[in-house]
Biopython code that builds the backbone (N, CA, C, O; Angstrom):
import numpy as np
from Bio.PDB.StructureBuilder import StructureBuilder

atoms = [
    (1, "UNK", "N", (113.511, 281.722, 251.296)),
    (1, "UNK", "CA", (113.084, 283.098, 251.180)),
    (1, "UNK", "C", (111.559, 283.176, 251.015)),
    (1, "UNK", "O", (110.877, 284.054, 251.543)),
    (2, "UNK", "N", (110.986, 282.004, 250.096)),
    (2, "UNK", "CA", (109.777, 282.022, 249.742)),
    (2, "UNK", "C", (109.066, 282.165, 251.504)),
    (2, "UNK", "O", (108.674, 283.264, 251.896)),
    (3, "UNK", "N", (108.992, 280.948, 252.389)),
    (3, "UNK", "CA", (108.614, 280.763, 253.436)),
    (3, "UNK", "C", (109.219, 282.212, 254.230)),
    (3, "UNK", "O", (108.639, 282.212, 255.316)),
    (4, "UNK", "N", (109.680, 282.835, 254.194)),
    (4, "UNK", "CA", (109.795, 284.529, 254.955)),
    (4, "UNK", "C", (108.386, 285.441, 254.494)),
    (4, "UNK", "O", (107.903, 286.434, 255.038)),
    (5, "UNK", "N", (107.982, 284.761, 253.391)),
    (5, "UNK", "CA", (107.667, 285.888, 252.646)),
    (5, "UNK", "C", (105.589, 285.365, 253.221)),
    (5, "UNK", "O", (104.652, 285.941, 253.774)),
    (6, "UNK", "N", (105.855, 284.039, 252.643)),
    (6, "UNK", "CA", (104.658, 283.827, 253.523)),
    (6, "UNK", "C", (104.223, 283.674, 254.860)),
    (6, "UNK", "O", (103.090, 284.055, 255.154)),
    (7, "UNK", "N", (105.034, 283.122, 255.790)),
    (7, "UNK", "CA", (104.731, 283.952, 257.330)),
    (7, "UNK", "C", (104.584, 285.278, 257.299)),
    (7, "UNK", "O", (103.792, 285.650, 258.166)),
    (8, "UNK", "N", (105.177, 286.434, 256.431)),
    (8, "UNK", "CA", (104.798, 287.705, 257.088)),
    (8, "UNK", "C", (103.561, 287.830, 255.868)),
    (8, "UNK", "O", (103.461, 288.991, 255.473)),
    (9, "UNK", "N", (102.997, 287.261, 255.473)),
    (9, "UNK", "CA", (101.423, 287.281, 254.595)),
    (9, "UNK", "C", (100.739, 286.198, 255.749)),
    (9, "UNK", "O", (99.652, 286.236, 255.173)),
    (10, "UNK", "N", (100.580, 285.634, 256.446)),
    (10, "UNK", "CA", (100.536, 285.142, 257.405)),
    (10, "UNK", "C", (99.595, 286.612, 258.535)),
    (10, "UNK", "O", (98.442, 286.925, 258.831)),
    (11, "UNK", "N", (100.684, 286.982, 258.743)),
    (11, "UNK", "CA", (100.846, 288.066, 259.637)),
    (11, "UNK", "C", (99.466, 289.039, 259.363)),
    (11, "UNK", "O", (98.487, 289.119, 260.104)),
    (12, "UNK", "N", (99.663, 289.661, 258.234)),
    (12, "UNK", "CA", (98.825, 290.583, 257.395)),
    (12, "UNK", "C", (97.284, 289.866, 257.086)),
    (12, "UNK", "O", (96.248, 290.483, 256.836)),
    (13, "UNK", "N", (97.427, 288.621, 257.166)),
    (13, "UNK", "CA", (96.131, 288.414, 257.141)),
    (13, "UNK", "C", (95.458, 288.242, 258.176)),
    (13, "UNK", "O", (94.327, 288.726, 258.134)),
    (14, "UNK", "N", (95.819, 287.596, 259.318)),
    (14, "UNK", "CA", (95.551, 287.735, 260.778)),
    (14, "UNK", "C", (95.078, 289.134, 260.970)),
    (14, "UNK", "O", (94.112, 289.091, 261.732)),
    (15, "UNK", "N", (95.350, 290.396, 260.595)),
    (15, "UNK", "CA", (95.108, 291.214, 261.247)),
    (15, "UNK", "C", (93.928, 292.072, 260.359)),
    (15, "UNK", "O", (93.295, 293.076, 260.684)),
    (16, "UNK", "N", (93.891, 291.217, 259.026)),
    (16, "UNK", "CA", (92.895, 292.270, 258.086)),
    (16, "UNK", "C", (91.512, 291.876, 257.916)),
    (16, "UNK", "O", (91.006, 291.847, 256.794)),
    (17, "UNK", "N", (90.855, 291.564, 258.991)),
    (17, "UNK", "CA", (89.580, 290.951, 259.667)),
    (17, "UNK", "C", (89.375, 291.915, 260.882)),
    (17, "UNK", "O", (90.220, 292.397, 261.637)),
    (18, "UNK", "N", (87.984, 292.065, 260.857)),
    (18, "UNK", "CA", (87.357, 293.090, 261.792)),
    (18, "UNK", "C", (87.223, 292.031, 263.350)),
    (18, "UNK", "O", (87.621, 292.312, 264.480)),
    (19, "UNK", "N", (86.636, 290.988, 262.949)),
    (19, "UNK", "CA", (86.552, 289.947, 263.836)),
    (19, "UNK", "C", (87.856, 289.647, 264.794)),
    (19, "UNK", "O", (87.892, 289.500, 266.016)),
    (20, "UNK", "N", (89.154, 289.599, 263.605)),
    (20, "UNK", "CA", (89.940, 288.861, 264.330)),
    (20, "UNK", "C", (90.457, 290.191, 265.240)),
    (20, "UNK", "O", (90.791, 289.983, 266.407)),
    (21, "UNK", "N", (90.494, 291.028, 264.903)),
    (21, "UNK", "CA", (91.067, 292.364, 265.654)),
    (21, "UNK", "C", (90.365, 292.352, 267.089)),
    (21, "UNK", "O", (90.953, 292.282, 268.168)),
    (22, "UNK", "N", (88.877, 292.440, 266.864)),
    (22, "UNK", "CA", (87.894, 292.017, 267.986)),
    (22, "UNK", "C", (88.855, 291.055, 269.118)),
    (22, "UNK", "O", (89.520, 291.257, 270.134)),
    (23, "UNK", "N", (88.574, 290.218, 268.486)),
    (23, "UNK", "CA", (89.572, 288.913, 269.061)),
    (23, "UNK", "C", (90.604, 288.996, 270.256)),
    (23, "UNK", "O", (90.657, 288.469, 271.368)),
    (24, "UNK", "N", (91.391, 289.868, 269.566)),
    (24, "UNK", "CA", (92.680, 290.396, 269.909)),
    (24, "UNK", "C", (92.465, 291.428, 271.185)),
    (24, "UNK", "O", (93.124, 291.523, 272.220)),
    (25, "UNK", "N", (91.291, 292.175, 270.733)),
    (25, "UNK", "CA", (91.590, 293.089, 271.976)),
    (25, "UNK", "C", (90.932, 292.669, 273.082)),
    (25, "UNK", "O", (91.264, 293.047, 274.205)),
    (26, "UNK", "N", (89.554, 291.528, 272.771)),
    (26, "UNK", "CA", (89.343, 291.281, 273.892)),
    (26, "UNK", "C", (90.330, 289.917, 275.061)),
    (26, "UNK", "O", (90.139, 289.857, 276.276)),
    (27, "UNK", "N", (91.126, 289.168, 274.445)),
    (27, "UNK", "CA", (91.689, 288.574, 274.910)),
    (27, "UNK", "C", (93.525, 289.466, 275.656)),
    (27, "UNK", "O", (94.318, 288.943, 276.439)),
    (28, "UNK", "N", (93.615, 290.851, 275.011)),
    (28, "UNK", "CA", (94.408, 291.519, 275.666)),
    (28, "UNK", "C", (93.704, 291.450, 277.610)),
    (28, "UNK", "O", (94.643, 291.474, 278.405)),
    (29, "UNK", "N", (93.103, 291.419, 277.903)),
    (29, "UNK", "CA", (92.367, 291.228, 279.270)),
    (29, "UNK", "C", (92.644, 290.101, 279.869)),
    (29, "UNK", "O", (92.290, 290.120, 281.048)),
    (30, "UNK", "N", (93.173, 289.051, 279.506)),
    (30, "UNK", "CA", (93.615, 287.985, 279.646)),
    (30, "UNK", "C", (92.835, 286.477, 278.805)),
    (30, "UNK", "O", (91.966, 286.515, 277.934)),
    (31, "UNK", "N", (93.529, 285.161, 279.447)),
    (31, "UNK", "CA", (93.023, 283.985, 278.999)),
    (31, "UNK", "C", (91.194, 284.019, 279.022)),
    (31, "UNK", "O", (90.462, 284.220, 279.991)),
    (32, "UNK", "N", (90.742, 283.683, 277.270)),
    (32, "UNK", "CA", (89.304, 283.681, 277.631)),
    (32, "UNK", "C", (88.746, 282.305, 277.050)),
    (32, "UNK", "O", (89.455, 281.851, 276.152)),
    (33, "UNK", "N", (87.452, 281.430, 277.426)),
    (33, "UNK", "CA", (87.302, 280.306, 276.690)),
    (33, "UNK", "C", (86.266, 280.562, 275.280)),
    (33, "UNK", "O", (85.245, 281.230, 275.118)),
    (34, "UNK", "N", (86.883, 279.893, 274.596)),
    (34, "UNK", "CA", (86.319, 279.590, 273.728)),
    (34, "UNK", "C", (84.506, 280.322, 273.668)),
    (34, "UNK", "O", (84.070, 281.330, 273.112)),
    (35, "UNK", "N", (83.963, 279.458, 274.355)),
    (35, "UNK", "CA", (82.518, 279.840, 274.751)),
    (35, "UNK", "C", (82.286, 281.778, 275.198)),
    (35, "UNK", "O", (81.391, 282.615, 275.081)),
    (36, "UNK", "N", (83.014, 281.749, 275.476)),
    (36, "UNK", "CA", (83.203, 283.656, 276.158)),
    (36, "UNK", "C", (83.273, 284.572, 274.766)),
    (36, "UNK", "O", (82.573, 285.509, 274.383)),
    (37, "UNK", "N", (84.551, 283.819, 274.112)),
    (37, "UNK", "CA", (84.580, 284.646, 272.850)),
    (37, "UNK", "C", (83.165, 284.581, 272.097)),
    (37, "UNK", "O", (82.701, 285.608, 271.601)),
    (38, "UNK", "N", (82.593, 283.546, 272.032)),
    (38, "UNK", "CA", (81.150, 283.136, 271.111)),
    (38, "UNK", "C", (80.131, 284.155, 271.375)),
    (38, "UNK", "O", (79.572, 284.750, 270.453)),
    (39, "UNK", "N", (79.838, 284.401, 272.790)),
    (39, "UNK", "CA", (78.939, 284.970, 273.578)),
    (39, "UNK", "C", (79.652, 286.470, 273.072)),
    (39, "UNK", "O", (78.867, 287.310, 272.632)),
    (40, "UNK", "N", (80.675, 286.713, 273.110)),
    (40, "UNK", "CA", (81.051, 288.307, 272.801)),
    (40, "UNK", "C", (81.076, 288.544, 271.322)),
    (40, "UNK", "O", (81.215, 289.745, 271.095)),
    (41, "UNK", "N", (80.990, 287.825, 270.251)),
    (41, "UNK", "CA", (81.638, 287.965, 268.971)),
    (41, "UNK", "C", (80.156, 287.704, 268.324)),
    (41, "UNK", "O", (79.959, 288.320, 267.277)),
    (42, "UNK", "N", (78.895, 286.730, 268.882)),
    (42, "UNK", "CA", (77.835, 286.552, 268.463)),
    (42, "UNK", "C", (78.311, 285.984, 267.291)),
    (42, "UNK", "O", (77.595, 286.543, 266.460)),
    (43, "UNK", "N", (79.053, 285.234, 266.667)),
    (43, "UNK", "CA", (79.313, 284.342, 265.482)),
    (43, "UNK", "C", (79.601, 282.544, 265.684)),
    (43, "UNK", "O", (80.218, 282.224, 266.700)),
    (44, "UNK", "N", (79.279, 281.734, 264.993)),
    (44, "UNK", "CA", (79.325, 280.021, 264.637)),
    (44, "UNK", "C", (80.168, 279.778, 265.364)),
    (44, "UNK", "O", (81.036, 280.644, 265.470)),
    (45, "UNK", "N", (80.307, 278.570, 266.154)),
    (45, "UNK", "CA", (81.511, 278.167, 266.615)),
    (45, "UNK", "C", (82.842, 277.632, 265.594)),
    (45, "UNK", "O", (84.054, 277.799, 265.730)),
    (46, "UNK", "N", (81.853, 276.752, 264.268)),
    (46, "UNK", "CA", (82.929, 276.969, 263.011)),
    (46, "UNK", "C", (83.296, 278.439, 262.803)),
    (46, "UNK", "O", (84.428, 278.296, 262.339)),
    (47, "UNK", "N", (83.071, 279.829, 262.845)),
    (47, "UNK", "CA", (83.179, 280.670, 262.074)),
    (47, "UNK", "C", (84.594, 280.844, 263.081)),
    (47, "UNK", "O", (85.703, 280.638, 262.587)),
    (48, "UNK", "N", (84.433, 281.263, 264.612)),
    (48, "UNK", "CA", (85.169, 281.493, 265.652)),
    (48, "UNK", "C", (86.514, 280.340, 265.291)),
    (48, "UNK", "O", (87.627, 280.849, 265.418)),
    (49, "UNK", "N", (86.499, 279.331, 264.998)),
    (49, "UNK", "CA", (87.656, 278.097, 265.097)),
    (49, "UNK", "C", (88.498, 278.297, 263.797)),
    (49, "UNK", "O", (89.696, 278.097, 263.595)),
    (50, "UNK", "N", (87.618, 278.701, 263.070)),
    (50, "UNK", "CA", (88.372, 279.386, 261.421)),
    (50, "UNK", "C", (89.148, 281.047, 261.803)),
    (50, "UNK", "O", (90.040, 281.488, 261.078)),
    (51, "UNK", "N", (88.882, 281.446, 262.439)),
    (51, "UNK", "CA", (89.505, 283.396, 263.339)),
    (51, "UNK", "C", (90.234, 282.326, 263.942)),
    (51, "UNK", "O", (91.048, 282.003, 263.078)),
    (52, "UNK", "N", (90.390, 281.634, 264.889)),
    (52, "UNK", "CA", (91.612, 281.461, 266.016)),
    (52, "UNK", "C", (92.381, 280.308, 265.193)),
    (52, "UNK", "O", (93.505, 280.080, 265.641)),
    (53, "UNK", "N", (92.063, 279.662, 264.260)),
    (53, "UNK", "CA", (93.131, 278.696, 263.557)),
    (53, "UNK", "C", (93.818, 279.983, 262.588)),
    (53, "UNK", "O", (94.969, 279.591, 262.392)),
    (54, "UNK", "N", (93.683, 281.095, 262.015)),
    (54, "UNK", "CA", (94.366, 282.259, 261.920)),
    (54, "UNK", "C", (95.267, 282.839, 262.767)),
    (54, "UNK", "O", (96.497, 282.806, 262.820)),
    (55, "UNK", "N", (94.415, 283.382, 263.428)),
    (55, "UNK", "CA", (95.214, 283.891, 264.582)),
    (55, "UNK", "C", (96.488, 282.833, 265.531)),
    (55, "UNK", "O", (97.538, 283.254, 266.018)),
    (56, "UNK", "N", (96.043, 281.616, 265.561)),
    (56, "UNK", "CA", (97.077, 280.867, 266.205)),
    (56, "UNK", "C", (98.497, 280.406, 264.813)),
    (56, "UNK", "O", (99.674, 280.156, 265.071)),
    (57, "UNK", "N", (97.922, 280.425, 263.579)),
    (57, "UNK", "CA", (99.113, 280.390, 263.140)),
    (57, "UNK", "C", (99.756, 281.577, 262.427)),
    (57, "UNK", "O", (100.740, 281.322, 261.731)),
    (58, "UNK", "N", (99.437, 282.534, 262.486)),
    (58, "UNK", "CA", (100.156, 283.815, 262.516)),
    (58, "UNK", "C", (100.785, 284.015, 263.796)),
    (58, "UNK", "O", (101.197, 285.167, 263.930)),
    (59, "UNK", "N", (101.009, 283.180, 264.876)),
    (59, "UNK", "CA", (101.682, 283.794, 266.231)),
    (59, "UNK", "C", (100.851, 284.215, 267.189)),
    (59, "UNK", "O", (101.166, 284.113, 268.375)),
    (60, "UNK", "N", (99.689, 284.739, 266.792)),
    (60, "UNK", "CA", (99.338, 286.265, 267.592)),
    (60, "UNK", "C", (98.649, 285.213, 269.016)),
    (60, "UNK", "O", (98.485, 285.707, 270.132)),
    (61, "UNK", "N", (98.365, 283.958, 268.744)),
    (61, "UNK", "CA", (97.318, 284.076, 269.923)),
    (61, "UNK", "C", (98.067, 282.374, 269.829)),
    (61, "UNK", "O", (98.445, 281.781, 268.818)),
    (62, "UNK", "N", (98.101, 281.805, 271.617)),
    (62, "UNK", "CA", (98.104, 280.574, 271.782)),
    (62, "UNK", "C", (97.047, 279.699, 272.497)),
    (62, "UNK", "O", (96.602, 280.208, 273.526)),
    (63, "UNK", "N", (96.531, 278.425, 272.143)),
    (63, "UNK", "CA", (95.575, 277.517, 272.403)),
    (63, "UNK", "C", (96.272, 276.393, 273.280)),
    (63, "UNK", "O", (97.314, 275.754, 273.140)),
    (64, "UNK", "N", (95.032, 276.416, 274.472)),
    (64, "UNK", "CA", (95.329, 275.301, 275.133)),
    (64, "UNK", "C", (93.557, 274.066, 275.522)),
    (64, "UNK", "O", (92.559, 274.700, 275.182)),
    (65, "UNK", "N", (93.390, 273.405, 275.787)),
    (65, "UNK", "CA", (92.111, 272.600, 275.754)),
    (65, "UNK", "C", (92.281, 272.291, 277.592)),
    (65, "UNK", "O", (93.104, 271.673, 278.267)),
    (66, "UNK", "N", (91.295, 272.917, 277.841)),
    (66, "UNK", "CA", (90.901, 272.515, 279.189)),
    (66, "UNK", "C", (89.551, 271.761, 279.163)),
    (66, "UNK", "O", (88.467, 272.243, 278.835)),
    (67, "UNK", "N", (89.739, 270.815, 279.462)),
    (67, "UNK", "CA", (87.679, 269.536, 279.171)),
    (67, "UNK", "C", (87.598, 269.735, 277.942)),
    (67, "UNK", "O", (88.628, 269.626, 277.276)),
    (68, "UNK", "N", (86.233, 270.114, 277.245)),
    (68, "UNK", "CA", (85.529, 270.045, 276.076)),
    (68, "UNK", "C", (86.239, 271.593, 275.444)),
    (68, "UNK", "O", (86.580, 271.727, 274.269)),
    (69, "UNK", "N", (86.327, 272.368, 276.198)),
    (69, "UNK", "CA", (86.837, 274.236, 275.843)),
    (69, "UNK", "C", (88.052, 274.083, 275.492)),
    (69, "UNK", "O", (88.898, 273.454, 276.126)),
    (70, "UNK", "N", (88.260, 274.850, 274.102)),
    (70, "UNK", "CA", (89.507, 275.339, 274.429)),
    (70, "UNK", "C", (89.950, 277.030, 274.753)),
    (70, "UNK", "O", (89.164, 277.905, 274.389)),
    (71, "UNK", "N", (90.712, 277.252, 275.164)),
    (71, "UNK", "CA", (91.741, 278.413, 275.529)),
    (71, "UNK", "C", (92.341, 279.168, 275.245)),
    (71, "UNK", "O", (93.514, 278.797, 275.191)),
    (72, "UNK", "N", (92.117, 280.725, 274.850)),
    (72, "UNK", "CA", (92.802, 280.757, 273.975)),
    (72, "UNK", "C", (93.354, 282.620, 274.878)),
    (72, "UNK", "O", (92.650, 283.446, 275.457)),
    (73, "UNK", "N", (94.742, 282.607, 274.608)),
    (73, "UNK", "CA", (95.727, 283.748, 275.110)),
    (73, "UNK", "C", (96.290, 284.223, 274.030)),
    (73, "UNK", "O", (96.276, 283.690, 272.920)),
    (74, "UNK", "N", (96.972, 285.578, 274.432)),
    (74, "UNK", "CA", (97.455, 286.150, 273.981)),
    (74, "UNK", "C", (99.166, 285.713, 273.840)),
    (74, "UNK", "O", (99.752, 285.416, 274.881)),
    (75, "UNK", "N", (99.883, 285.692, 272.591)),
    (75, "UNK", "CA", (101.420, 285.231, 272.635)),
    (75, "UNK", "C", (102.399, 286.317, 272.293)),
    (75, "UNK", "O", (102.909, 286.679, 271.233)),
    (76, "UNK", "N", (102.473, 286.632, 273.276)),
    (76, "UNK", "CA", (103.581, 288.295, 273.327)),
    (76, "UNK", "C", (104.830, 288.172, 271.917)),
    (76, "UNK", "O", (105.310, 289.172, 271.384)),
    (77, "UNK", "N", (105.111, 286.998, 271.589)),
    (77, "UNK", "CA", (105.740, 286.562, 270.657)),
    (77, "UNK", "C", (105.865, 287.192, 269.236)),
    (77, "UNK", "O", (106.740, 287.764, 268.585)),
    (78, "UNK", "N", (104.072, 286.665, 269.009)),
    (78, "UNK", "CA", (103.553, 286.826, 267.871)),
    (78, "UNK", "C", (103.860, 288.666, 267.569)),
    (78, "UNK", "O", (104.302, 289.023, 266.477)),
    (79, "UNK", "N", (103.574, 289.625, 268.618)),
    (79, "UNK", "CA", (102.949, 290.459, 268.402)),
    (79, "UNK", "C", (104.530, 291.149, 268.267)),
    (79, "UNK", "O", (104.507, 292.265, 267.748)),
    (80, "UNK", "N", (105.389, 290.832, 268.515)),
    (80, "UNK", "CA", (106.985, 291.049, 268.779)),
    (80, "UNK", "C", (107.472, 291.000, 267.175)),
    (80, "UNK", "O", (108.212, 291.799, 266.602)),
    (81, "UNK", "N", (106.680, 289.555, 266.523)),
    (81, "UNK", "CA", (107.409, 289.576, 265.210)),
    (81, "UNK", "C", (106.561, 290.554, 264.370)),
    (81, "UNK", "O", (107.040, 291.246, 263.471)),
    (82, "UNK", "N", (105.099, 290.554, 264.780)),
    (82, "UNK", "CA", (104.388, 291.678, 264.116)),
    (82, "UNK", "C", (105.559, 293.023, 263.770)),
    (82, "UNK", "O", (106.170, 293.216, 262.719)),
    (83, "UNK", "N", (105.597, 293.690, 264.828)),
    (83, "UNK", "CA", (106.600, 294.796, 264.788)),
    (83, "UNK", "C", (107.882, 294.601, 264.258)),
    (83, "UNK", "O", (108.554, 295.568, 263.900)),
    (84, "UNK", "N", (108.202, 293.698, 264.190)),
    (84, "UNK", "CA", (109.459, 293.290, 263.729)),
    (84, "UNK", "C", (109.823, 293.352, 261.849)),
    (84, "UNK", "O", (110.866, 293.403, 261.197)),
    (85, "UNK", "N", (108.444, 293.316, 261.519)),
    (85, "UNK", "CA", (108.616, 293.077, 260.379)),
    (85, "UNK", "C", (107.652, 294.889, 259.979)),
    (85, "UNK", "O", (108.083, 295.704, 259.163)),
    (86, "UNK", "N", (106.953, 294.989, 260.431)),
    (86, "UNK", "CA", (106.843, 296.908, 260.001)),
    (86, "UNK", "C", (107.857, 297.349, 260.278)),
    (86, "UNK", "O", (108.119, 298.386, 259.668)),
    (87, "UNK", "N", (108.871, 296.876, 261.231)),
    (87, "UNK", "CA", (109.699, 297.923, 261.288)),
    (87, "UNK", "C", (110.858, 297.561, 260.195)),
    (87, "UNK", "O", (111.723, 298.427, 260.060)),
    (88, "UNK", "N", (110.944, 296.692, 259.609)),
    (88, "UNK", "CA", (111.671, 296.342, 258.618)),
    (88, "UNK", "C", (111.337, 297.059, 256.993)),
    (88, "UNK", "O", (112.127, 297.384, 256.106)),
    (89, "UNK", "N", (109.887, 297.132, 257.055)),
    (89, "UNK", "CA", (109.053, 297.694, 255.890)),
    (89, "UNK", "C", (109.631, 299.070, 256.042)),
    (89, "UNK", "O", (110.372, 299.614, 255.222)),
    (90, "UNK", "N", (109.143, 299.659, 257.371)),
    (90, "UNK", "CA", (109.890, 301.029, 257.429)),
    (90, "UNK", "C", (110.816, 301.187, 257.405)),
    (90, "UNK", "O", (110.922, 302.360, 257.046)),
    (91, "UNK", "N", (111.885, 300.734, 257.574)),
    (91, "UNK", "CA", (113.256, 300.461, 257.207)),
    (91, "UNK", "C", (113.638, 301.087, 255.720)),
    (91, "UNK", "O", (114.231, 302.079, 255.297)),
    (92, "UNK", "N", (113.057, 300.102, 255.255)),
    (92, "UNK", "CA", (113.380, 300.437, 253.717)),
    (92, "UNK", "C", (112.500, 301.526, 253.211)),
    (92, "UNK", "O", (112.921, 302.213, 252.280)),
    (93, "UNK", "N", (111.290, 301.769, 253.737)),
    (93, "UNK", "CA", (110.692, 303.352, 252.931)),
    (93, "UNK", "C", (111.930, 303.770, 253.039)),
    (93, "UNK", "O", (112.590, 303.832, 252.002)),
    (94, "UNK", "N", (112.453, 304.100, 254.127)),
    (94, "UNK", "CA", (113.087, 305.590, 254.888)),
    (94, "UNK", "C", (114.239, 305.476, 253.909)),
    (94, "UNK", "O", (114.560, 306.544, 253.388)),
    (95, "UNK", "N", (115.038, 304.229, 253.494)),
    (95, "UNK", "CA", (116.210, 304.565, 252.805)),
    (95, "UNK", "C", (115.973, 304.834, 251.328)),
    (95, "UNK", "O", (116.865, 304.645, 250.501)),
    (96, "UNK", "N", (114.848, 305.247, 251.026)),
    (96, "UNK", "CA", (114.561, 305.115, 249.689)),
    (96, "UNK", "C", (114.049, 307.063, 249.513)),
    (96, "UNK", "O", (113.683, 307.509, 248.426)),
]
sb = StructureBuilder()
sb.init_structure("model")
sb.init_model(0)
sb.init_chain("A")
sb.init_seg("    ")
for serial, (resi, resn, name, xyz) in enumerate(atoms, 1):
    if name == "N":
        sb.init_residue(resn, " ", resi, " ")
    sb.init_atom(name, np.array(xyz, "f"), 0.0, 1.0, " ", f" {name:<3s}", serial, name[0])
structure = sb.get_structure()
């Protein structure tokens, strides 16, 4: 139960960053590298690898390494359990 409870804190933190939101919408456009995000986000390449090691283990986004770059997409998955679990939150307002 414990581990339910922290994947969906998981979840919530992925998304409560201005950056990582950034993130998110620009990779809704499709697969972007690494270097693209840097150039759009104007932040460290540590700062960027600390946002997508978030974002990749909350679900929301998947990594792949092409040469020296890595890759990083959007995981329809992630964003599936996102909703999955507000709609569970709302769930229970409503019966209350």
């Amino acid at each position: 139960m414990k581990l339910k409870y922290e994947n969906e804190a998981a979840v919530f933190k992925a998304l409560s960053d201005p950056n990582r939101l950034l993130i998110l919408e620009i990779l809704q456009s499709g697969e972007k590298c690494a270097c693209k995000l840097l150039e759009d986000l104007e932040i460290s390449q540590s700062t960027l690898s600390h946002h997508m090691k978030i974002l990749c283990e909350a679900g929301f986004v998947e990594s792949n390494r092409q040469g020296k770059w890595m890759h990083y997409s959007i995981n329809k998955e992630g964003y599936e359990n996102a909703k999955k679990i507000l709609q569970e939150l709302e769930s229970c307002m409503l019966t209350k």
